[in-house]
N, C-alpha and C positions, 0 to 999 in steps of 0.2 A: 504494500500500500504506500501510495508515493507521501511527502510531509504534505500536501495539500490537504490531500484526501482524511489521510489521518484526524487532521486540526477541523477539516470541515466537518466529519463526523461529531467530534468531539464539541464544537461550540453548536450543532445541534441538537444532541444529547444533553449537555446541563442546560439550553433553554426550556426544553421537553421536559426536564426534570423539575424545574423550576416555573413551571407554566406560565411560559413568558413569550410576548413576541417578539418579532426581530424589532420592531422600533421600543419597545418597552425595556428591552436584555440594552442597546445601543443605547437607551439614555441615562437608564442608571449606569451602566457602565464607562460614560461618557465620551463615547466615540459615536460616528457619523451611522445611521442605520443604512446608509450603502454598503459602509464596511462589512458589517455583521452580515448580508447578502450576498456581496461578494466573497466573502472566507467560508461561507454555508455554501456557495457556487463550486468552489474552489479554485476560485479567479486568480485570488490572492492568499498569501501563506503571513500571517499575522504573527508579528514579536514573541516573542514569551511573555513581553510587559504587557501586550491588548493581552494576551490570554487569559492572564492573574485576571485583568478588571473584567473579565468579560465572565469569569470562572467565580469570582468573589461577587459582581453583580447579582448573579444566581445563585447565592448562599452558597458556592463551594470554595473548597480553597483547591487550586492549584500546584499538584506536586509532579514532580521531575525526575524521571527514572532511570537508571539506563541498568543494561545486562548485556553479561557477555554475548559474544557473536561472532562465531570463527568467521563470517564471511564479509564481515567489512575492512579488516582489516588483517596485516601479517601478525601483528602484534592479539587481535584477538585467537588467530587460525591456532597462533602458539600455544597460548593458554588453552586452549580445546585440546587440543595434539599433548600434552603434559596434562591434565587432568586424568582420571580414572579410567574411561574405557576412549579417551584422544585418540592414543596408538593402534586402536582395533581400525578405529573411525580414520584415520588421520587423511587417506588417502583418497575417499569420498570426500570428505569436509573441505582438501585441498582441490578437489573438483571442485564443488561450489563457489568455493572462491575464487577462482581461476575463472567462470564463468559470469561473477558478477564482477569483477574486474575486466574482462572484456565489454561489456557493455555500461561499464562509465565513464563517464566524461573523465579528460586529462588532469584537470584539476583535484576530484576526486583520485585517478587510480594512484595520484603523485603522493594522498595524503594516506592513499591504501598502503602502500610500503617504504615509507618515508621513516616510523620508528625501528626502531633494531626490538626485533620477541628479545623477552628475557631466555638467558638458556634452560633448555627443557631440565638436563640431565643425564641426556644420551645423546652424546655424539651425531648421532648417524640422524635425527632427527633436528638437530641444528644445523647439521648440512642441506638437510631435505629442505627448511625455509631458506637457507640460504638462495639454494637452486630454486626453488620460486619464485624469490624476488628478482633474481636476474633473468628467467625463463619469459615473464610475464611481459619484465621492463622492456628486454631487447623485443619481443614481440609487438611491444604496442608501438616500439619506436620512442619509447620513454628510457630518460635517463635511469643507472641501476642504482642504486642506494649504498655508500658505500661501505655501510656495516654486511652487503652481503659478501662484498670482497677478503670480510676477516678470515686469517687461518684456521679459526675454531669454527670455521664452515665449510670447510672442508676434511675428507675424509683419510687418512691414511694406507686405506687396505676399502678394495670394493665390497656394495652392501646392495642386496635384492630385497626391499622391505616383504616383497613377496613369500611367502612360504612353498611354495609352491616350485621346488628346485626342475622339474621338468621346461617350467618357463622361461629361466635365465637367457638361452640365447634370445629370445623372443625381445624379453625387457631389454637386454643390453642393444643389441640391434634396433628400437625403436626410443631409448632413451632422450631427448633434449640432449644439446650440448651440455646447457649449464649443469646439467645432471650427472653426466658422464665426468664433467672437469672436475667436479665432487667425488666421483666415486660413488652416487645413488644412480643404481640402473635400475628406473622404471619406463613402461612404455609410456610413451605422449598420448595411447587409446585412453588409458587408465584415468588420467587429469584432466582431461576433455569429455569422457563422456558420463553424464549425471544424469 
């Protein structure tokens, strides 16, 4: 759901809950009742400031959440991939994100792999983000980041996150460069198709 959509939901949900119209929600709240029309449209994507007044207009108060999320960024992807069942997951979840970083804008995918993950704990999996962020960056034609160039992202001795020993020539042979430079041989099927 894009922020429009989200925020237009939401400021017509506490008007409804609040049985309020659009010009009665927009005067206590003290903004213009186009506004309130246009963010219920989802013309427009309104402050967090219109939102408190438009959210406390209608007797609520206004709180602000956030939760992890392997797929907006590398630095979330990490935290999921180091959690409890990450590394079952990791290689799906690096799907996903590979796939929403394909389809956003340059400014976003810049701020998608711009922090450095903390390290997980295992080696072979700080290589694997590493090789992400350069897989993704040289693909979109975006600069690489360049905590993905550190030595502690790359691997010593090669790794098949696969279990799966019959596949190896398969991974290695379809591997990503940046993957290969690492010492992680996976197929480029594997991180592309979700």
């Amino acid at each position: 759901m894009s922020k429009y959509a989200y925020r237009m939901e939401m400021v017509r949900a506490l008007r409804g809950r609040a049985g309020l119209s659009v010009r009665a929600l927009a005067a206590a709240a003290g903004v213009a009742a186009s506004t309130v029309h246009r963010i219920e449209m989802a013309r427009i994507s309104p402050t967090v400031e219109t939102l408190r007044h438009l959210a406390e207009a209608a007797g609520e108060r206004l709180l602000i959440d956030s939760q992890p999320d392997s797929s907006v960024s590398l630095v979330g992807l990490g935290r999921a991939v180091a959690g409890p069942h990450g590394r079952r997951d990791a290689i799906r979840l690096a799907a996903e994100f590979a796939a929403r970083f394909r389809s956003s804008q340059p400014d976003d995918r810049r701020r998608m792999l711009a922090a450095e993950p903390r390290p997980i704990g295992d080696d072979r999996w700080d290589a694997f983000l590493g090789a992400v962020a350069e897989w993704l960056a040289v693909a979109a034609g975006d600069p690489t980041p360049k905590w993905a160039f550190d030595e502690s992202r790359y691997l010593r001795r090669g790794w098949w996150p696969s279990d799966n020993r019959s596949m190896d020539a398969w991974e290695y042979a379809g591997a990503p460069l940046a993957f290969k430079l690492r010492g992680v041989y996976i197929h480029r099927d594997s991180l592309t198709n979700v």
